[in-house]
C-alpha positions as CSV (number, residue, x, y, z in Angstrom):
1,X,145.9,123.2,142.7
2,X,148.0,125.2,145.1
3,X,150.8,125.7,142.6
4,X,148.4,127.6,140.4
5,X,146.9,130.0,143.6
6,X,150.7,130.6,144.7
7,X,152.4,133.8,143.4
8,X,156.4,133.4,143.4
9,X,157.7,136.6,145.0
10,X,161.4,137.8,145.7
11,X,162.4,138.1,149.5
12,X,163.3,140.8,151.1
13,X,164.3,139.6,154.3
14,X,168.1,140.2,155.0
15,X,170.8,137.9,153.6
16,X,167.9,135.9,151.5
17,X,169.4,132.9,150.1
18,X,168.7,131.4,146.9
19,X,165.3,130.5,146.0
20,X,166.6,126.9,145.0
21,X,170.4,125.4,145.4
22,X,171.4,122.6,143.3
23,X,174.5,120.1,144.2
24,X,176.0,116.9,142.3
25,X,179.1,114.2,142.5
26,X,179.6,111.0,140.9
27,X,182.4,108.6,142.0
28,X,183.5,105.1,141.1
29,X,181.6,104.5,144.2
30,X,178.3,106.5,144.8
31,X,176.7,109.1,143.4
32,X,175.0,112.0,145.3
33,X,172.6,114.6,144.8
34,X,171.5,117.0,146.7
35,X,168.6,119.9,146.6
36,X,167.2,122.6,148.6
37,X,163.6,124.5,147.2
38,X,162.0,127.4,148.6
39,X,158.3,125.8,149.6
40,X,155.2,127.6,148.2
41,X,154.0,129.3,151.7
42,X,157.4,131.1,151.9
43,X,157.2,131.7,148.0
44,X,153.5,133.1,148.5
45,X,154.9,135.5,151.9
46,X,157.7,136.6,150.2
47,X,160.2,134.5,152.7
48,X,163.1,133.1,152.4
49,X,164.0,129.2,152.1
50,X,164.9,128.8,155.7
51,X,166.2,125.2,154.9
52,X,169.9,124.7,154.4
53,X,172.6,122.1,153.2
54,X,176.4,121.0,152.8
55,X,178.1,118.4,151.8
56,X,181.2,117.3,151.1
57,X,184.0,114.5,151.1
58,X,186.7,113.7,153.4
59,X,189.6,111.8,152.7
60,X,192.0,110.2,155.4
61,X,194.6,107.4,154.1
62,X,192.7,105.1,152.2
63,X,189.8,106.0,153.4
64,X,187.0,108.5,151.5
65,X,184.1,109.6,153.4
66,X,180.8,111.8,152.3
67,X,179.7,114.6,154.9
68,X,176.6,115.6,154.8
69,X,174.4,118.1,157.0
70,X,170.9,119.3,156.3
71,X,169.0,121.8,158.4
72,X,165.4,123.0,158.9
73,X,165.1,126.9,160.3
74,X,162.5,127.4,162.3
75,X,159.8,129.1,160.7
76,X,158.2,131.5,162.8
77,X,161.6,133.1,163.5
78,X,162.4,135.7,160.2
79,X,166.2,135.3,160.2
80,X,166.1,131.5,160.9
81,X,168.0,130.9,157.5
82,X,171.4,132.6,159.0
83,X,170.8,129.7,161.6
84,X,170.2,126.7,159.5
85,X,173.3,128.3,156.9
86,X,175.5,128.8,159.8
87,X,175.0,125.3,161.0
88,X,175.6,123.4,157.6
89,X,178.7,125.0,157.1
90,X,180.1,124.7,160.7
91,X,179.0,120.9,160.7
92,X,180.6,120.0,157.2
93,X,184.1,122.0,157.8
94,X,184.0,120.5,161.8
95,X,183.7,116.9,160.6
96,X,185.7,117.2,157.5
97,X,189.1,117.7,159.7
98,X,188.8,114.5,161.4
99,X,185.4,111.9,159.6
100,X,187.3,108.8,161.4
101,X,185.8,110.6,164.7
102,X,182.4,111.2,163.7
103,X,182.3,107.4,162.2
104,X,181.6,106.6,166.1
105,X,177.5,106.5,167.4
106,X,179.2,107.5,170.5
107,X,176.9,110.8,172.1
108,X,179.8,112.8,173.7
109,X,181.6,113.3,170.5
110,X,178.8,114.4,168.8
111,X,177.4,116.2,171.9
112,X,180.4,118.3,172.1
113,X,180.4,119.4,167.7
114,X,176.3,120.4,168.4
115,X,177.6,122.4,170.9
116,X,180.2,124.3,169.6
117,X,178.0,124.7,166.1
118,X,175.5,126.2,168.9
119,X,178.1,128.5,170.2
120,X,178.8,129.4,166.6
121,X,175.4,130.1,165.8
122,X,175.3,132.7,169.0
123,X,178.4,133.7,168.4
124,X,177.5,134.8,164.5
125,X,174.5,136.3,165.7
126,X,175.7,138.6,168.3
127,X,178.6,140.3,166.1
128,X,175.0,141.3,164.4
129,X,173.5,142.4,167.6
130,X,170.7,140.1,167.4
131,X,171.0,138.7,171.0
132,X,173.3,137.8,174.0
133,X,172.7,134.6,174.6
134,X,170.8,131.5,173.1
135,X,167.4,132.5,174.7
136,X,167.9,135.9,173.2
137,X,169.4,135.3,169.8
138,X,166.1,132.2,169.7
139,X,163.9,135.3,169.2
140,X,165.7,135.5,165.8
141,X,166.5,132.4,164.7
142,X,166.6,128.4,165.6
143,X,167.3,125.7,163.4
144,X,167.4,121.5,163.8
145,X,170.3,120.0,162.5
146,X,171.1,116.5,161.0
147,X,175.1,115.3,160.2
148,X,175.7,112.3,158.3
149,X,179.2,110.2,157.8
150,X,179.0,107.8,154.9
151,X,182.4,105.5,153.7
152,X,182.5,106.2,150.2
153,X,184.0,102.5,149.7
154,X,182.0,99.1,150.7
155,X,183.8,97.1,153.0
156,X,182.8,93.6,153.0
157,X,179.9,94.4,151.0
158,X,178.5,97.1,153.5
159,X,179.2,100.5,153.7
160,X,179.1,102.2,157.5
161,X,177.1,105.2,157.9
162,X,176.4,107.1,161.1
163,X,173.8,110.1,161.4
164,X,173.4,112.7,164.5
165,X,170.5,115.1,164.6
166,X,168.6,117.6,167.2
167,X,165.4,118.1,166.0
168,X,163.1,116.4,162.8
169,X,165.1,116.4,160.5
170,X,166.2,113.2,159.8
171,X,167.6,110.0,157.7
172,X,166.2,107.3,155.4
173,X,167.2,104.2,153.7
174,X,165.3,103.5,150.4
175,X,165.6,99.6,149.4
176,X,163.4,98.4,146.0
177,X,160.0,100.5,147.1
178,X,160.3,99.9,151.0
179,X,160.9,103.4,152.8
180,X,163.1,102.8,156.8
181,X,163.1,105.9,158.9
182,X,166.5,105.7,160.9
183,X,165.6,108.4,162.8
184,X,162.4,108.6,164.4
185,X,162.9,112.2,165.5
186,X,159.5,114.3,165.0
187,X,159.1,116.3,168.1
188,X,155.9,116.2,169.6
189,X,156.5,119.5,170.8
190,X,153.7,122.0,170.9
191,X,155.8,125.3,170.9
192,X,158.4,124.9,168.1
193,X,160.3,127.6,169.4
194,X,160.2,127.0,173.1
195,X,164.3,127.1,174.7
196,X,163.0,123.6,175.2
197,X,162.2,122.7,172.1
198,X,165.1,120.2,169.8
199,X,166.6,123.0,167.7
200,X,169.8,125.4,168.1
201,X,171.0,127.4,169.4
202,X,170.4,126.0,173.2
203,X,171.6,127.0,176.6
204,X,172.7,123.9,177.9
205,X,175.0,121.2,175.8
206,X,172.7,119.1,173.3
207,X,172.0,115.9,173.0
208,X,171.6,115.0,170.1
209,X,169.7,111.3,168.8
210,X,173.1,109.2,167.3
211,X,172.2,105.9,164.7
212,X,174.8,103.9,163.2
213,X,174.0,101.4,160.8
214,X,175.4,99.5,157.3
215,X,174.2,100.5,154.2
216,X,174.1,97.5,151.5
217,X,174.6,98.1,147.9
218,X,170.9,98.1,147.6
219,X,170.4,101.2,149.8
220,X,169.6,104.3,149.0
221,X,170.4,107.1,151.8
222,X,168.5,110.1,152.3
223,X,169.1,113.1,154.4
224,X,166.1,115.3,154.4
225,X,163.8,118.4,156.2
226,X,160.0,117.4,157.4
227,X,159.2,119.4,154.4
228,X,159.8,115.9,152.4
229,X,159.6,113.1,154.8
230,X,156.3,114.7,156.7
231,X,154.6,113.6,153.3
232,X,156.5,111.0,152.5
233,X,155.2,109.4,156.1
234,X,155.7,106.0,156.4
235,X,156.5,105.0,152.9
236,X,153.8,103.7,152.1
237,X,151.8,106.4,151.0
238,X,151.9,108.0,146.9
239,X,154.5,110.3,147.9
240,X,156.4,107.2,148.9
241,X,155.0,105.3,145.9
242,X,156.2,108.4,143.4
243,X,159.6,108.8,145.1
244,X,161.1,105.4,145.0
245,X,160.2,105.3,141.4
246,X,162.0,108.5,140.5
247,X,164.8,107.6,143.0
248,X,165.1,103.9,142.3
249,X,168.3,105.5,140.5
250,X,169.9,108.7,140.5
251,X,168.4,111.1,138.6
252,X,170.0,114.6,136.4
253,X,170.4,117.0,139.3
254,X,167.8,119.4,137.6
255,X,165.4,116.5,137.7
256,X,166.0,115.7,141.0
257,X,165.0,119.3,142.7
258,X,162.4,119.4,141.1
259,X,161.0,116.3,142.4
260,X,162.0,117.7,145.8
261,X,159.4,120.2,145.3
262,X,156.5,118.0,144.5
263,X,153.0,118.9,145.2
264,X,150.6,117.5,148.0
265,X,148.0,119.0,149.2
266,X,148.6,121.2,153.2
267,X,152.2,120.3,152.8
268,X,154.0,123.6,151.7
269,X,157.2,123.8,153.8
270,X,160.6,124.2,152.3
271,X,161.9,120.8,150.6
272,X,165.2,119.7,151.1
273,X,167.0,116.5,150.5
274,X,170.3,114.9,149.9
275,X,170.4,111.1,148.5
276,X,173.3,109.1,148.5
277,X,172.9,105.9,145.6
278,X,175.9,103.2,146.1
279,X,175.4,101.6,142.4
280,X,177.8,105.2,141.0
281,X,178.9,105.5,137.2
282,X,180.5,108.6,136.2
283,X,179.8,107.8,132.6
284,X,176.2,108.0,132.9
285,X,176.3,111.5,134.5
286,X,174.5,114.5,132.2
287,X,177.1,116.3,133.4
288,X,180.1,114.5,132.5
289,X,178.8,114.3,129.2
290,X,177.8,117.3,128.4
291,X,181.0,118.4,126.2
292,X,182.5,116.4,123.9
């Protein structure tokens, strides 16, 4: 088994993140969870997790809405975590100060926040002298990005979602067993780390893929890296089998990453995923419960 031949080692790359990052919420409305694990070839190297998350919720009159961004660092560059870290953050605060905007599957608004989070990115890495300009500062680091904007509340039974993404990270809908990709977004690229490839920084202004859709209170939505949904494949496979048992509700947070990190065979990438489940009870939460 390739748990067994795998040696967890520290990092010592600079500004490591955490081997594994945990997040939780329950509202009257949904509940989230959220997990990022370190996969076992960077745990065998003694690299960092290079994948990165955020999410948070936005509120605007009546309205409550769940901001979510997930990113994948490219792995042959060593400081690719500042990249994908950098980018969650800059997403999540970006969209946070105005979620009516980014409730829209039109590409210019969204073109124009990739952009700026590229600038950002550049920006970041040259007050560390790590490049001048996105070709430059790609030697580094590069990282695909997804965004999510969920409703919190269901409005005529539905509840609109929009995601944005450069790169393969993407979204998925979970209904019963049957797995739906909504964004078919795996690059076909042969050089992940060509200035051509889907993944920021970039020199020109990105163009990122834009879905929106209605989630039913069936639904289950999932932001995640390839290092899940490359396995997970069309749906249909075990993984997909396995997953929409444990997910066919939420689970304790604790369980929950460490079904993220799930063993299968050649797939040993850095797991991350956030899962939003509409049926939400803050009663049944471990961690509301905890303390009597």
């Amino acid at each position: 088994m390739a748990f067994k031949q795998v040696t967890p080692t520290l990092s010592d790359v600079p500004y490591s993140p955490y081997d594994t990052v945990i997040d939780a919420f329950d509202s009257a409305e949904i509940q989230l969870r959220a997990a990022s694990t370190r996969g076992l070839l960077h745990r065998n190297h003694s690299a960092p997790r290079q994948d990165a998350f955020k999410v948070n919720q936005a509120t605007l009159e009546d309205n409550t809405f769940v901001v979510i961004a997930v990113a994948d660092g490219v792995g042959s560059r060593e400081l690719s975590h500042l990249a994908a870290s950098w980018a969650v953050d800059f997403a999540v605060a970006s969209i946070c100060k105005a979620p009516l905007d980014y409730m829209s599957n039109e590409s210019a608004i969204w073109s124009e926040l990739f952009e700026r989070i590229s600038n950002y990115i550049m920006e970041e890495a040259q007050s560390r002298a790590l490049g001048s300009d996105a070709q430059s500062v790609r030697k580094f680091m590069a990282t695909t990005l997804v965004c999510a904007v969920v409703t919190e509340k269901m409005i005529g039974g539905i509840r609109p979602a929009v995601v944005a993404t450069v790169g393969d990270s993407g979204a998925w809908t979970l209904n019963g067993t049957s797995w739906l990709s909504i964004t078919a977004t795996k690059s076909t690229e042969s050089d992940m780390t060509s200035t051509k490839t889907a993944a920021l920084p970039v020199q020109t202004r990105p163009v990122p893929t834009v879905v929106s859709f209605d989630l039913t209170q069936e639904d289950t939505f999932f932001v995640m890296t390839d290092g899940v949904g490359d396995p997970l494949g069309s749906g249909t496979n075990t993984v997909g089998t396995n997953l929409a048992q444990w997910w066919s509700e939420a689970p304790n947070p604790l369980d929950f990453a460490a079904q993220c990190g799930f063993g299968r065979k050649s797939f040993m990438d850095d797991r991350t995923v956030v899962g939003v489940w509409n049926h939400g009870s803050m009663s049944e939460h471990p961690m509301n419960s905890a303390v009597n």
